[in-house]
C-alpha positions in Angstrom: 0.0 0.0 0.0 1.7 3.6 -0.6 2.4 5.5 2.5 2.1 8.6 3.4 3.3 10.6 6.2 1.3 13.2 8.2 2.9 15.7 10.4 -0.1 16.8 13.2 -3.0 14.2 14.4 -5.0 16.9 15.5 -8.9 17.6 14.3 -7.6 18.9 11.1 -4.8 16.3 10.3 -7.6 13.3 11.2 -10.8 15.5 10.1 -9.3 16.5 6.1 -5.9 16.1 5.1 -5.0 12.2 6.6 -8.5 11.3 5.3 -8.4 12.5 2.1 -5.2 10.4 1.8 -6.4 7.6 3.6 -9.1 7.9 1.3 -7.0 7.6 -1.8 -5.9 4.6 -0.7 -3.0 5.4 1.0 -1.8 4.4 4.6 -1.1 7.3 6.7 1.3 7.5 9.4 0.3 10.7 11.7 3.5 11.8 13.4 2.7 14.0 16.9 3.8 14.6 20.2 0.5 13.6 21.9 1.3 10.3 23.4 -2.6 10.1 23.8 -3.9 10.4 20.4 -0.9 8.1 19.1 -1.7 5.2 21.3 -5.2 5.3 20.3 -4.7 5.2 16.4 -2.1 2.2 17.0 -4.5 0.6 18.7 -7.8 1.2 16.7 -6.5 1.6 13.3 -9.3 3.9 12.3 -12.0 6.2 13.8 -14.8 8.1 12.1 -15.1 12.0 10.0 -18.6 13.5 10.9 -19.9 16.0 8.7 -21.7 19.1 11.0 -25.2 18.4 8.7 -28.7 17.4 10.2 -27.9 14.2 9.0 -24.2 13.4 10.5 -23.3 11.6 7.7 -20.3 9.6 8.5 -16.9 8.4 6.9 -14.8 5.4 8.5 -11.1 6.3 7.9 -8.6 3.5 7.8 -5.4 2.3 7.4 -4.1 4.5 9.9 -1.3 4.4 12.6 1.0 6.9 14.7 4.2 7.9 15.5 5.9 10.3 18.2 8.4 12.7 16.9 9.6 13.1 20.3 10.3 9.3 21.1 10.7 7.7 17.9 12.4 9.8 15.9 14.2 6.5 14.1 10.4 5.2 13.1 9.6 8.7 11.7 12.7 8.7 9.7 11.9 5.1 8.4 8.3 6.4 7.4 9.7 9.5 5.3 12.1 7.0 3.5 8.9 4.7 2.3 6.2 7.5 1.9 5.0 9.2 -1.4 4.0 12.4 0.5 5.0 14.1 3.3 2.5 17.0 4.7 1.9 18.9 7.4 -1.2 20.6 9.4 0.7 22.0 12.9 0.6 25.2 12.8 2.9 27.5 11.1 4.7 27.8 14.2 5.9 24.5 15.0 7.2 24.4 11.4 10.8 25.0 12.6 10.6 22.4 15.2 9.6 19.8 13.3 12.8 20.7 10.2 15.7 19.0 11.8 13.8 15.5 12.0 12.6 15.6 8.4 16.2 16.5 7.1 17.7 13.8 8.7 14.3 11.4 7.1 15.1 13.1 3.7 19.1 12.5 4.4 18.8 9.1 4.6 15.8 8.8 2.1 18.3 10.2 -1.1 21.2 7.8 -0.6 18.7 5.1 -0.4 16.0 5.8 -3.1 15.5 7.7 -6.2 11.9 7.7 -5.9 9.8 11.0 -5.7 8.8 12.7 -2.1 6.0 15.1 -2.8 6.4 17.9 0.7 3.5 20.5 1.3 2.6 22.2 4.2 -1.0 22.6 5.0 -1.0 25.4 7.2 -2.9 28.5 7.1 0.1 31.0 6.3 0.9 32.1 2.3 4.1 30.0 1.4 3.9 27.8 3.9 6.1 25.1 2.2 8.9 27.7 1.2 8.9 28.5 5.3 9.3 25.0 5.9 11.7 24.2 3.2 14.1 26.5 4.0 13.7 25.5 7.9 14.9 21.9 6.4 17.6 23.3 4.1 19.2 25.1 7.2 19.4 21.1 8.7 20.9 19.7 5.3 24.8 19.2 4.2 25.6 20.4 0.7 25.9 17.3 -0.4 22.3 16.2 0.4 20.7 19.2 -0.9 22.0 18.3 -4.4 20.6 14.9 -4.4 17.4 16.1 -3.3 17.1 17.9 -6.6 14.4 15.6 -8.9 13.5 13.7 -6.3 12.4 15.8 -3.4 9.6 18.5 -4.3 8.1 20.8 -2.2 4.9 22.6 -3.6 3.4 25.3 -1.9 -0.6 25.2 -0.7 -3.8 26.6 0.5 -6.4 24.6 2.9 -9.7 25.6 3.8 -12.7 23.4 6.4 -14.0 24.5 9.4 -13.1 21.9 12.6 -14.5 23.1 15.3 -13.5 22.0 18.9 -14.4 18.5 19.7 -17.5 17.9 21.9 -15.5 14.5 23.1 -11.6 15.1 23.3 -11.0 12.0 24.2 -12.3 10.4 21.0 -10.4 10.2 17.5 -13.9 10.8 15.8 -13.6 14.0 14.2 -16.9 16.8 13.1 -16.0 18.7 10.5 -17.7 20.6 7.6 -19.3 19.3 4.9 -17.3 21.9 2.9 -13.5 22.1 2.1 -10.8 23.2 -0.5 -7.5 21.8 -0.4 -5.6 23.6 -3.6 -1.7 22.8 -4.6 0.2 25.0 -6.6 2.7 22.9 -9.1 3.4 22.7 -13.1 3.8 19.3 -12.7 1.8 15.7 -13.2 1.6 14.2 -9.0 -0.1 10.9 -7.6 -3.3 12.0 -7.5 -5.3 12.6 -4.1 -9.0 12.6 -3.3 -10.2 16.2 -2.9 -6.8 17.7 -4.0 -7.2 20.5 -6.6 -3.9 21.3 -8.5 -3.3 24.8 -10.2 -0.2 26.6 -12.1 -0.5 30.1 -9.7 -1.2 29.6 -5.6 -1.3 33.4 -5.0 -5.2 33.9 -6.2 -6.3 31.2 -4.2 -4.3 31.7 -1.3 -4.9 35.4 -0.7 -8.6 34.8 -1.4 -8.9 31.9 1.1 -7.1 33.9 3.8 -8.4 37.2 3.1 -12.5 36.0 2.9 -12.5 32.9 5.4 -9.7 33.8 7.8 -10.7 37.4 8.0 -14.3 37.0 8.0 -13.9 34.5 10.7 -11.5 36.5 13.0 -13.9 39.4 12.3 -17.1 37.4 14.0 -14.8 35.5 16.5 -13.7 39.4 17.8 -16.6 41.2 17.7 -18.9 38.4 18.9 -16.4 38.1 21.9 -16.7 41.5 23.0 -20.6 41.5 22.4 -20.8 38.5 25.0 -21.8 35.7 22.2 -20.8 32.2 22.6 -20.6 30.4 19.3 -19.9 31.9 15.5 -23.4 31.1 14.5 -25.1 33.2 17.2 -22.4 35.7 16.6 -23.6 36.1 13.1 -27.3 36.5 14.1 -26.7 39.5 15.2 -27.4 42.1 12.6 -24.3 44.6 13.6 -22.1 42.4 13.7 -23.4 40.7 10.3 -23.5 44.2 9.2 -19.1 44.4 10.2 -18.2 41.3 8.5 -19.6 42.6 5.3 -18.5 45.6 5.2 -14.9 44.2 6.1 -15.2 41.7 3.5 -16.0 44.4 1.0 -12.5 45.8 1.6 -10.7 42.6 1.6 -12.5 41.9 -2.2 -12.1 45.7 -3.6 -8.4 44.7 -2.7 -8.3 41.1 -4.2 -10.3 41.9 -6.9 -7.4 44.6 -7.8 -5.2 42.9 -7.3 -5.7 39.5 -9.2 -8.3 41.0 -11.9 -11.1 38.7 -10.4 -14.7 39.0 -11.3 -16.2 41.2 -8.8 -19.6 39.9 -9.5 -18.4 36.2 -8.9 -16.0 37.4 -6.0 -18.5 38.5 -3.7 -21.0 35.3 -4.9 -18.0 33.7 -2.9 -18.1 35.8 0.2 -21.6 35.2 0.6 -20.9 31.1 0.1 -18.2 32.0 3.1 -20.5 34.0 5.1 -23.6 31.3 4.9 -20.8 28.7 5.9 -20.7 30.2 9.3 -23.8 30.4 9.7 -23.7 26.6 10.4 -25.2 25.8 14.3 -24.0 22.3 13.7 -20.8 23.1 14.2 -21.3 24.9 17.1 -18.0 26.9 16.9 -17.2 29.0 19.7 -15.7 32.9 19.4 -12.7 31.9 21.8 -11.8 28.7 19.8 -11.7 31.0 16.3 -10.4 34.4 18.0 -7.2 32.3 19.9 -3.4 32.9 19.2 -4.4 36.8 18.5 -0.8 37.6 18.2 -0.1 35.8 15.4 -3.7 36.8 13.6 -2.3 40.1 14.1 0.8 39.2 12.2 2.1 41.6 9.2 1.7 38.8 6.8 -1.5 37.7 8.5 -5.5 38.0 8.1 -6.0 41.5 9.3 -3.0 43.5 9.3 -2.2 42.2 5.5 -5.0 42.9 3.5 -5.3 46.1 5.4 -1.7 47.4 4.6 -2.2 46.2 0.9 -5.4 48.1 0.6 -3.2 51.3 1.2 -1.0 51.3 -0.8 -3.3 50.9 -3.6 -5.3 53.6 -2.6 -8.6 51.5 -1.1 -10.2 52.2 1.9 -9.5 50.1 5.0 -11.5 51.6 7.8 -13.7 48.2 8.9 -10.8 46.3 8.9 -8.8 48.6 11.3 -12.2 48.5 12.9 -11.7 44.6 13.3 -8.2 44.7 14.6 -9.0 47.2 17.3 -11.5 44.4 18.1 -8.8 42.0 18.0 -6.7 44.2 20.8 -9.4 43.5 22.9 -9.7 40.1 22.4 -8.8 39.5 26.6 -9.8 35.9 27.2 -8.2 34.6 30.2 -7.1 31.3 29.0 -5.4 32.3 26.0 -1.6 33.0 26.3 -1.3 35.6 23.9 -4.2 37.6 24.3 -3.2 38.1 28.0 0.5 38.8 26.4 -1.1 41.9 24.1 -3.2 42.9 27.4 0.0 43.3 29.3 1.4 45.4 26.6 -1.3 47.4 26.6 -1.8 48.0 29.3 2.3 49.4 30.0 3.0 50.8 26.6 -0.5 51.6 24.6 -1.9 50.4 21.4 0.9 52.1 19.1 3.3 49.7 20.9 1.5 46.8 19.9 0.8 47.0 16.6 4.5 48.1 16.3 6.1 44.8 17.9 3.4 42.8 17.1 2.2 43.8 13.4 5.1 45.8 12.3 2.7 49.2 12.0 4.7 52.3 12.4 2.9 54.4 14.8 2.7 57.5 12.5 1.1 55.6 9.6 -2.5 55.8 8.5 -3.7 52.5 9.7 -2.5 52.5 13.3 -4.0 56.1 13.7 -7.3 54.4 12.5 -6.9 51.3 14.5 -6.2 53.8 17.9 -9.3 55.4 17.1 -11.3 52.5 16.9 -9.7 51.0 19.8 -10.3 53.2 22.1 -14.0 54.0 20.5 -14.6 50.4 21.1 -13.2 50.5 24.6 -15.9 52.9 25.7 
């Protein structure tokens, strides 16, 4: 059976990318540090995908085992030698961590085989792959990166489903949406892969996913937080707020639309499609689940600050979104480390601090005196 390797057994490792291979026929090996979820697919060998309809229609996913980066190190290096693909769905974060182990998998893979590894990170962060090729290359001998050359590729990718938290953590079953997009950018013919759509240019797709679902969803998670809502979906019934996303969204697609000649009729079809998505109770999402690791959803390259920034400089207005990243500063749930991180630095230095360190904003420019503005509007 051809193998594939799987870097994160989390809800969106199990709930899309691992079963779309797993349902291509392929034997997946999730590699994680969660001793807990590892144990249990070595000893079940399969668990079930639940799609968040009226109807929970359900897919059995099997031929699937586990692997701990952290204690078997020699087993993950023996899966990368045998495996057609190598993917990832960690978080863009833990891409570095994970680097040294693959180059010594892909070291060992090159003297041994001439056969093709197929890498692509699955993360939500544009160029995703390049991050974590280059996080590789750092780990890799001269020698080795030269063999790697027509036999290791790494293509970058965008990913799109909604997995909300898990009503039973302890389970492997996974609820996820009925809709998802998984799109890889390469020139190339690949092994073909259930629900994989392949496409010459990334950068459309990419900056449209993250720009529509990322924003949008950061926009509700934020606002509904500080309007005292629990889940997405009760978020959205609430006309202001519906009102915000919108308008946010239309900034996001006057700027994509610019940018990559799209069809503004057909653009905003697809922010509507996004929007209705949200709207599913089934899913039950909650704000604090979709507004967590604010830091890094404040990010210059990220779903807020981004779009906003590129919006500027082409002239297009931006006001909503600094709206929604005011929103974001006062994101202050307790349990989440970096939202408690931005509180403390608000609370010593002031917003222009923070969206200086945090998303690379000078404090004199156009957006940050917006965002202050709205921030402390928003405050009252």
């Amino acid at each position: 059976m051809k193998q594939t390797v799987h870097f994160g057994a989390g809800n969106i490792g199990r709930g899309f990318i691992g079963g779309l291979f797993a349902e291509s026929g392929y034997h997946v090996t999730f590699v994680d540090i969660a001793d807990q979820i590892i144990d249990k697919l070595n000893e079940q060998k399969s668990y079930q995908v639940k799609l968040a309809t009226e109807q929970e229609q359900t897919t059995t996913i099997e031929n699937v085992s586990g692997l701990n980066n952290m204690k078997q190190e020699e087993g993950v290096i023996e899966a990368i030698k045998g495996a057609v693909y190598l993917t990832t769905a960690i978080g863009p974060n833990i891409l570095p961590r994970i680097a040294p182990l693959i180059a010594r998998g892909l070291t060992e893979r090159v003297y041994e085989t001439d056969e093709a590894l197929y890498v692509i990170a699955c993360e939500n962060q544009i160029s995703a792959t390049d991050i974590l090729k280059k996080h590789i290359f750092e780990n890799l001998d001269e020698d080795t990166k030269e063999r790697l050359e027509g036999r290791v590729y790494f293509f970058n990718s965008a990913v799109d489903r909604i997995v909300p938290i898990q009503e039973d953590p302890e389970s492997l079953d996974v609820l996820v949406e009925p809709y998802f997009e998984w799109v890889v950018e390469t020139t190339q013919t690949i092994p073909p892969i259930e629900g994989m759509t392949v496409v010459e240019e990334l950068a459309p797709f990419i900056e449209r996913k993250l720009f529509t679902v990322n924003t949008g969803h950061a926009v509700i998670a934020y606002f509904g937080y500080l309007a005292g809502k629990s889940t997405i979906d009760k978020t959205l019934a609430d006309g202001t707020v519906a009102k915000q996303v919108q308008d946010t969204l239309k900034e996001t697609g006057a700027y994509l639309v610019k940018q990559y000649g799209l069809n503004e009729e057909e653009h905003f079809a697809y922010i509507q499609k996004i929007i209705e998505r949200f709207k599913n109770p089934y899913l039950n999402d909650a704000v604090t689940r979709v507004g967590r690791a604010p830091m890094r959803k404040l990010g210059p390259e990220d779903r807020l600050i981004r779009p906003a920034t590129e919006a500027q400089k082409v002239g297009l207005p931006f006001t909503n979104l600094a709206k929604a990243i005011a929103a974001a500063l006062l994101f202050d749930y307790q349990e989440d480390e970096e939202a408690m991180k931005i509180q403390e630095m608000l609370k010593e230095h002031g917003p222009a601090y923070v969206l200086k360190e945090v998303s690379g904003l000078d404090e004199n420019s156009e957006i940050s005196k917006e965002v202050i503005e709205q921030y402390h509007a928003l405050k009252q």
